[in-house]
N, C-alpha and C positions, 0 to 999 in steps of 0.2 A: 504494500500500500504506500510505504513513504515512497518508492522510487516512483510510484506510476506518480506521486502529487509533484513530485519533480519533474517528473517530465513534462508536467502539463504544466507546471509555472515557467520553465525555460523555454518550452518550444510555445506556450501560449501567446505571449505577447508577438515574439516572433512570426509568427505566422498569422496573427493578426496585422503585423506590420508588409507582409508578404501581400496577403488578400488584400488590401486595404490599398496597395499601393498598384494593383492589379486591375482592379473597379475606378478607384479615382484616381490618377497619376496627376490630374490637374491641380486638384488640392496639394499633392506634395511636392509640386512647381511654386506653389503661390508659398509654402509654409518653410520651404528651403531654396536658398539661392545656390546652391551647392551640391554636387552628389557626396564630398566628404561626408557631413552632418549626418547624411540617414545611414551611411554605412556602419559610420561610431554609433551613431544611437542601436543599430542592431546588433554590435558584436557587446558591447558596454551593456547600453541604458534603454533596452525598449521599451520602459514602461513610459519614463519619460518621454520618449519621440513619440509615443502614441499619442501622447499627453499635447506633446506640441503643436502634433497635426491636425488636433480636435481645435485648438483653441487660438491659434498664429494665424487663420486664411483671413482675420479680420481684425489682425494685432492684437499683440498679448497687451491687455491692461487690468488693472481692477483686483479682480476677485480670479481670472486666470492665473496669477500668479500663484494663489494658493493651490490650485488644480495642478501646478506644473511642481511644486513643491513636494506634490501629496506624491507627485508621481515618482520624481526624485529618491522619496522613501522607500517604496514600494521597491524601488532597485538596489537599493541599499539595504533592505530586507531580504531581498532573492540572494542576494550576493554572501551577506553574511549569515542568512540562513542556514545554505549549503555548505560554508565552511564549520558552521557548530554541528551541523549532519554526519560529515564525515572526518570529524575530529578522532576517531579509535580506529582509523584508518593509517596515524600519523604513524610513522616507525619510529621506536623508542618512545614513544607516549604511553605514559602509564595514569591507568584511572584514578 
């Protein structure tokens, strides 16, 4: 069960940002001037670049930011999630 909620939190965003970029590509012209930015946000940060493309085609202002924060978290929860996940994985780590 943990592996399969991993695998749906890593390839989740991901492949929302795949579809997503598949159906609207217009939207992620107008939310990035760049092909760097979506490629880091998907190997890094997709939760945020989803985040960005929902809420940039009409400038971040306001209350986006907190949206964009929230998203921030969210990948900084994935990320160190996975590392307290497989912490007795570590060699020479004793419990």
């Amino acid at each position: 069960m943990c592996c399969l909620t991993s695998v749906f939190v890593l390839l989740g965003p991901r492949a929302g940002i795949i579809f997503w970029w598949i159906f609207q590509p217009v939207r992620w012209d107008l939310a990035f001037s760049s092909w760097l930015w979506p490629v880091f946000g998907f190997l890094i940060a997709p939760w945020t670049t989803l985040m960005w493309v929902a809420v940039a085609t009409n400038g971040v202002n306001g209350f986006d930011y907190v949206w964009i924060a929230l998203a921030v978290v969210f990948d900084i929860a994935t990320w160190s999630g996975s590392g307290y996940g497989n912490r007795d994985r570590i060699p020479g780590r004793t419990a």
